[in-house]
C-alpha positions in Angstrom: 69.9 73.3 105.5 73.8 72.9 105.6 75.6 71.1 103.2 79.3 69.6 103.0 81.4 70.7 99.9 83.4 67.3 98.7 84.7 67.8 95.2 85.5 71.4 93.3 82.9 73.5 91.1 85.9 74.7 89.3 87.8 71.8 88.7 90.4 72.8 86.3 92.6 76.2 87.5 92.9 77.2 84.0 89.2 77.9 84.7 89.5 79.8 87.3 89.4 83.4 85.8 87.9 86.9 86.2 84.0 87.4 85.6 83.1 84.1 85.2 81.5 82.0 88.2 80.5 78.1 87.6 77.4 79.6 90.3 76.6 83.1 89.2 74.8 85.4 91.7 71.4 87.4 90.7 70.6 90.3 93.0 69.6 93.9 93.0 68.5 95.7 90.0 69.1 93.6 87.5 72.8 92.1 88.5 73.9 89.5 87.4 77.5 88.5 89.0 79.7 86.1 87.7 78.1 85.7 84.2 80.6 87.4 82.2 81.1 90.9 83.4 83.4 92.3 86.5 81.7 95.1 88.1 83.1 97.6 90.3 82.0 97.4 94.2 82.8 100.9 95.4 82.9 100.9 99.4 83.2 104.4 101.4 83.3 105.2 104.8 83.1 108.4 106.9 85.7 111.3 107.5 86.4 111.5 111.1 83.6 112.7 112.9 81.6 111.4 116.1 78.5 109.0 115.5 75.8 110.4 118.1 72.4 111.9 117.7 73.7 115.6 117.5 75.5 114.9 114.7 73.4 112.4 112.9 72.1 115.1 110.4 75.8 115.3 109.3 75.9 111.8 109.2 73.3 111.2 106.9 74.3 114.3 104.6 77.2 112.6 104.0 76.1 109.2 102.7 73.6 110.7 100.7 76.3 113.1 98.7 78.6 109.8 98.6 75.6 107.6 96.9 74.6 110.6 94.8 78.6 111.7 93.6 79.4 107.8 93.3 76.3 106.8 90.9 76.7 110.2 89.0 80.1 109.0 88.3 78.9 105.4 87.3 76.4 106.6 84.9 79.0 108.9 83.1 81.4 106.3 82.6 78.5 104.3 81.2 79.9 101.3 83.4 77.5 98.5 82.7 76.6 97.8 86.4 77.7 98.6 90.0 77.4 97.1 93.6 77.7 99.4 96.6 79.3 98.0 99.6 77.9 100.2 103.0 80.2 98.7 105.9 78.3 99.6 109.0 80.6 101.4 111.6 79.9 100.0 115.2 77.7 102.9 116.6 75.4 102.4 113.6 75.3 98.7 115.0 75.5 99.1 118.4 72.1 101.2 117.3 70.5 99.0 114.5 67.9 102.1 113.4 70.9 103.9 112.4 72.5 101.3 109.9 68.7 100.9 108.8 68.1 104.7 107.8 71.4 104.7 105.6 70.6 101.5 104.3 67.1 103.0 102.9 68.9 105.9 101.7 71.1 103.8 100.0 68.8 102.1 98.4 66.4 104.9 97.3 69.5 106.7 95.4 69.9 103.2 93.7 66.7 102.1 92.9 66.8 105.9 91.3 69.6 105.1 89.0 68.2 102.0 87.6 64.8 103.5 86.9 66.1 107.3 85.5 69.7 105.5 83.7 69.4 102.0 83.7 72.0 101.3 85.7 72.2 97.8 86.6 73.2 97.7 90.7 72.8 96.1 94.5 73.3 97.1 97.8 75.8 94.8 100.3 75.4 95.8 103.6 78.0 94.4 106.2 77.4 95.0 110.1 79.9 95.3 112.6 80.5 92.1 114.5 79.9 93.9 117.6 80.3 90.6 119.8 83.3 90.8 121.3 82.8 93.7 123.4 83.1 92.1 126.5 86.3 89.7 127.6 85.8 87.0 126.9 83.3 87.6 124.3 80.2 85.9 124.8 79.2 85.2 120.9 75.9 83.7 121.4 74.1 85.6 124.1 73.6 89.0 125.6 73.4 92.5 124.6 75.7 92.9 121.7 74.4 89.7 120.1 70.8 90.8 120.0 71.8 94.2 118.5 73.7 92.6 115.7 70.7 90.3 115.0 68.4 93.4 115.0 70.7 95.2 113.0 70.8 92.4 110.5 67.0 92.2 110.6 66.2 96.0 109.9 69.0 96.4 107.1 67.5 93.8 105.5 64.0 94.9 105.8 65.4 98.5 104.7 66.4 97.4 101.0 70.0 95.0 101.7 70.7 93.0 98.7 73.4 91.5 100.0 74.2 90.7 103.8 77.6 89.9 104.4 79.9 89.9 107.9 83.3 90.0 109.1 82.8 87.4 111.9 85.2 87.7 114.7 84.8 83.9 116.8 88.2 82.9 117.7 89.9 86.0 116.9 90.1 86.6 121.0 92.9 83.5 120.5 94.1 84.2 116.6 95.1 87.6 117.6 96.7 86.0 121.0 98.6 83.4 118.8 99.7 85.9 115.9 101.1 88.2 118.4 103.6 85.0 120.2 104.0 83.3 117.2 102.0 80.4 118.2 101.1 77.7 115.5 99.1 75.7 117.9 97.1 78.5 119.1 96.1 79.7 115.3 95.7 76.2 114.7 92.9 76.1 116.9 91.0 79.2 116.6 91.1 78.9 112.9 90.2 75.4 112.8 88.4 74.7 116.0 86.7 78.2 117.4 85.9 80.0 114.4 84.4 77.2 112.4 81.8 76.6 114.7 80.6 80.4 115.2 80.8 80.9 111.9 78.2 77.6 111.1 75.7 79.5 114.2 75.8 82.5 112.8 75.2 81.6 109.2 72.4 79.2 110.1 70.2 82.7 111.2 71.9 85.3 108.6 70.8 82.7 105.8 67.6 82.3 107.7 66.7 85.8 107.9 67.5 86.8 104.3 65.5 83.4 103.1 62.5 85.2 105.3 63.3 88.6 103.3 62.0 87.1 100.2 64.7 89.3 98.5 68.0 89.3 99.9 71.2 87.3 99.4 72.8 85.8 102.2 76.8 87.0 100.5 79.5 85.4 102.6 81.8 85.8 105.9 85.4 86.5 105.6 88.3 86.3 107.4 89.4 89.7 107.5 90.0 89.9 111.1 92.4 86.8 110.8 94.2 86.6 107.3 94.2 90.4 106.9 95.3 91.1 110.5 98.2 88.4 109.6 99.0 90.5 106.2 99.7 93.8 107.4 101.9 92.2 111.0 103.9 90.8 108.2 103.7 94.5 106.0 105.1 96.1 109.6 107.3 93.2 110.2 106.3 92.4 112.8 105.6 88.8 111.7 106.8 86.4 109.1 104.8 86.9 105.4 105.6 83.0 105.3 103.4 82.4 108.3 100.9 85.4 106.8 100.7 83.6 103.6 100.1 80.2 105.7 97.1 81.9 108.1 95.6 83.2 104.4 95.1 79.6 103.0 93.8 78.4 106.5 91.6 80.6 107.0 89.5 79.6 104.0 88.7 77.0 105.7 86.2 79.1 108.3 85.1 81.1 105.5 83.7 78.1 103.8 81.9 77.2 106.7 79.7 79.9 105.8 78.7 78.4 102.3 78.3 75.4 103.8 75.6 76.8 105.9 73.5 79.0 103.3 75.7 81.8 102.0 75.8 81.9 98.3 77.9 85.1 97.7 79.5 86.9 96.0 82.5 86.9 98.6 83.3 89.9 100.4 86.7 92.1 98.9 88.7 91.7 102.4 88.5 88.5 101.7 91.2 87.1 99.7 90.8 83.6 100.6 87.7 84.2 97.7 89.9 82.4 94.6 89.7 79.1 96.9 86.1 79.8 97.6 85.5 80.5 93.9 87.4 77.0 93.2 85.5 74.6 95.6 81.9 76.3 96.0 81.8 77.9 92.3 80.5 81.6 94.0 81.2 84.9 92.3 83.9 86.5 94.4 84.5 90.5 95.0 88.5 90.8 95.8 90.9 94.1 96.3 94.1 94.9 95.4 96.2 98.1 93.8 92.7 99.9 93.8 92.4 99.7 97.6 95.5 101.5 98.3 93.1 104.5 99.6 92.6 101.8 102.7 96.0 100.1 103.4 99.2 98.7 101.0 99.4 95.2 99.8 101.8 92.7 98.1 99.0 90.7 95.8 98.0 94.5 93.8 97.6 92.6 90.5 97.2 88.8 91.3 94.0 89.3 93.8 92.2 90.4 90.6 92.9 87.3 88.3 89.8 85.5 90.0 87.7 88.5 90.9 84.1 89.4 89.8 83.2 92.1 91.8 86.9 94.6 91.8 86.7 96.9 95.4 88.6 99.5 97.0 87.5 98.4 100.3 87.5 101.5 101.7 87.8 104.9 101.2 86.9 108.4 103.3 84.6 110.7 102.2 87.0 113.4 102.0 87.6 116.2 98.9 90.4 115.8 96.2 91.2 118.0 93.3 89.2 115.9 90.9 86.0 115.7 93.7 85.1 113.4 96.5 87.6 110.5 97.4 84.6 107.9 96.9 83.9 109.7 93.0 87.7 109.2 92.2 87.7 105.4 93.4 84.3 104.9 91.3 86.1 105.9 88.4 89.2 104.2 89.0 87.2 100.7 89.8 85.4 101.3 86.5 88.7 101.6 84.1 90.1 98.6 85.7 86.7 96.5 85.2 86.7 97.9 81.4 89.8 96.6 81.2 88.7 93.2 82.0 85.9 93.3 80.3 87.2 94.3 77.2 89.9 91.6 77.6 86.7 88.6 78.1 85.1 90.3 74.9 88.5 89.7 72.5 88.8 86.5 73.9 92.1 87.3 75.6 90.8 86.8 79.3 93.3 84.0 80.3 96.0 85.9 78.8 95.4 89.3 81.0 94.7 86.8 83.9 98.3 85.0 83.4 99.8 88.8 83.1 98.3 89.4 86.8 99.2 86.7 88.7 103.2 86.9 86.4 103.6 90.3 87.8 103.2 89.0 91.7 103.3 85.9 92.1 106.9 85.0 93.3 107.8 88.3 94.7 105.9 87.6 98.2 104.8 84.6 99.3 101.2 85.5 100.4 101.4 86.2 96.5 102.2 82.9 95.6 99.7 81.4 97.4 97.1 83.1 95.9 97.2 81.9 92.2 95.4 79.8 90.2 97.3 76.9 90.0 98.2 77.7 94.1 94.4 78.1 94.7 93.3 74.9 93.2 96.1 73.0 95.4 94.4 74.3 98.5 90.9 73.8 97.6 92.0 70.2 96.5 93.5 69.7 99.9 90.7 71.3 101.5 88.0 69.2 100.4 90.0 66.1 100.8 90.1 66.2 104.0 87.1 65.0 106.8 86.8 67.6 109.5 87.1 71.6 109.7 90.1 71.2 111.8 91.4 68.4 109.2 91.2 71.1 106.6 92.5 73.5 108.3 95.3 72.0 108.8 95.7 70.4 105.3 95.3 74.0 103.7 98.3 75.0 105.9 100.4 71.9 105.0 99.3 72.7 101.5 100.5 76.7 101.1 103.9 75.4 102.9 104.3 72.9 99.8 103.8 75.5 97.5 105.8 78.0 98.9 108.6 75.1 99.5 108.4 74.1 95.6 109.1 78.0 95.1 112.0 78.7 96.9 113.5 75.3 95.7 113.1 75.9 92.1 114.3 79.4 92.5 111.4 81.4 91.9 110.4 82.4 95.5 113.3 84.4 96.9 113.2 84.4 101.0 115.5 85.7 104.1 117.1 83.2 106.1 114.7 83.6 109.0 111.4 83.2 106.8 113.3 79.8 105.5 113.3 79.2 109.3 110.0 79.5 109.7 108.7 77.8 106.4 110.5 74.8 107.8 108.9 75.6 111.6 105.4 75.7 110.0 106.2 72.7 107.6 106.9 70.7 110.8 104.4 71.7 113.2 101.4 71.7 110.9 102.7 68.0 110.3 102.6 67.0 114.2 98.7 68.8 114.5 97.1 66.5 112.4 94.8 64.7 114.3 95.3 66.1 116.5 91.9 67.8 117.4 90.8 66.5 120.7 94.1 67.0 122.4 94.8 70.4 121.2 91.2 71.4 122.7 91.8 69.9 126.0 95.5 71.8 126.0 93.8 75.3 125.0 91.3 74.8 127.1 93.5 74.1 129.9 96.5 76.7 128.9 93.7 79.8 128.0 91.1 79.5 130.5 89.6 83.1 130.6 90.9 84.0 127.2 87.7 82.5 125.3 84.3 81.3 126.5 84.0 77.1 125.8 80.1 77.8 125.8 80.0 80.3 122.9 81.6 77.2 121.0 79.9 74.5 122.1 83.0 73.3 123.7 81.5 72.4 127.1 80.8 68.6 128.4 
């Protein structure tokens, strides 16, 4: 069943605030998110080592010292309730009994906390979007497409709470159009191609967890296009203007999941959240100064003035002085939640939210883009408008308004060649609206090999 979001859940930005969702997800142990509380959402990876059936042993040793040091930490800092995150890395994937077998081990150690501590917890397990292994990627048929359908299948059938994916339709031409500078060509994949992979996919994710009788179909998230934009612009080696422009666009395909069963909470990669918070009302997870263990950021302290779930994204299971990388990040996750928590409890939550977003907001513009006041003008603008391309386009029109009112009251400081391309974007997003139809038929004809028409229903 899909639906089409029209007005805001959140109507008011002075609403839009940590811990508290206007639709609050229940899942796990006992979680509750978005009723009050920010939880910690520790996610860990692997330290380098191959993935094969020699060292699969190793494998496994690993993720079950990382659960056990992680929820040891937890239930010392008496934090009120926890959600591991177990990204699946693409062998485990690529073979779906592997991502199954840590998923149950996963799950055993927490189902052990809650029943021995109490400890209030759920599971997200993300698979690798394994479909673009071939060029161009064939998204709805083959090989890699039934293994990420088994993989979803068996994870959930092992004990996943939460399903979520980075989905990667239209990245083959996002990537291609970040890398030229392209407008048109972003334009497009973000509001043509990945739309419409993201609606298949989520009609059979939502499917499978509704046949689970237990698990939540989370979100998508636009990691592999806003994020991939984010740290181009941390290298320079693109404009943060045009990062901060691909951030409010690609909301747009991540809302497309909602739209076709996902309920959340939002994964942390995916800082487009606050303006999925604002339209569908979901609990979101969101990372900032506590992820610097898996790359830098400018939005440290605004990209938790929204959040409900607070990640690190990702961190190595490698030995520090104080213990295991993933223990220290439990416990630094925790403080920061306590902190919010503490502020909700006094009654001072709007003030320590203001504090976040002051501290960031006009010092980068894919900052100023993502607070309150910015999120609600891009939710507004995307739900006024009538098609996924429409709102694509309308959040991009909408983030160059912002960032223009900035920089013209004095607040947002930029070089002379990000003012260049403010006014570049301002100008092109203008000439794209409605522009659908005819920017199809000139990709299709320009970028013939570069993306299959058929995995988008593109074909005649």
């Amino acid at each position: 069943m899909t639906r089409r979001y029209s007005s805001l859940a959140i109507a008011d930005a002075g609403d839009l605030v940590f811990g508290q969702s206007a639709s609050p997800v229940d899942c796990g142990y006992g979680l509750g998110i978005g009723r009050g509380l920010v939880y910690p959402e520790v996610n860990f990876t692997l330290p380098p080592i191959s993935i094969d059936a020699a060292t699969w042993p190793d494998v496994k040793e690993h993720y079950h010292n990382i659960a056990k040091g992680v929820l040891r930490r937890a239930v010392a800092l008496e934090a009120p309730g926890i959600v591991l995150e177990f990204e699946l890395l693409p062998a485990m994937t690529e073979t779906p009994d592997w991502g199954a077998e840590i998923t149950a081990l996963l799950r055993d150690h927490l189902r052990l906390a809650y029943e021995r501590h109490g400890l209030k917890n759920a599971l997200r397990v993300t698979p690798t979007d394994i479909r673009d292994r071939n060029k161009p990627p064939a998204l709805r048929a083959g090989a890699p497409w039934e293994r990420l359908r088994r993989s979803f299948d068996l994870c959930i059938a092992a004990g996943a709470d939460i399903v979520s994916i980075e989905s990667v339709g239209g990245k083959e031409v996002h990537d291609r159009g970040l890398m030229w500078g392209d407008i048109r060509a972003i334009v497009f994949a973000l509001g043509v191609l990945a739309p419409r992979d993201v609606a298949w996919l989520w009609d059979r994710i939502s499917l499978a967890c509704a046949a689970s009788g237990h698990a939540v179909p989370g979100s998508d998230t636009a990691c592999g296009f806003g994020n991939t934009a984010m740290q181009l612009a941390h290298q320079k080696m693109l404009p943060e203007t045009l990062a901060a422009v691909v951030r409010a666009m690609s909301a747009v395909r991540s809302l497309v999941a909602f739209e076709h069963g996902a309920i959340g909470p939002s994964k942390d990669c995916a800082y487009e959240g606050p303006i999925l918070k604002a339209i569908t009302g979901c609990p979101i997870s969101m990372e900032g100064k506590s992820a610097t263990c898996a790359h830098f950021s400018p939005v440290g302290n605004i990209a938790a003035a929204m959040c409900d779930l607070w990640s690190n994204e990702s961190v190595q299971d490698v030995r520090l002085l104080a213990g295991s990388a993933p223990e220290a990040y439990t416990e630094l996750l925790t403080y920061d939640c306590r902190l919010m928590n503490v502020a909700t409890a006094k009654g001072k939550s709007l003030t320590l939210r203001d504090w976040l977003v002051e501290s960031d907001e006009w010092l980068s513009p894919q900052a100023a883009v993502l607070s309150p006041e910015a999120t609600h003008q891009i939710a507004q603008a995307i739900i006024g408008a009538s098609t996924d391309y429409e709102r694509t386009v309308a959040a991009g029109r909408a983030a160059v308004a912002i960032l223009e009112c900035g920089v013209s009251q004095g607040r947002l400081n930029i070089s002379a060649r990000e003012g260049q391309w403010l006014s570049r974007l301002d100008r092109e997003l203008t000439e794209l609206q409605g522009k659908e139809q005819a920017l199809t038929e000139e990709m299709m004809r320009a970028n013939p090999r570069l993306f299959d028409p058929a995995s988008y229903d593109l074909l005649e």
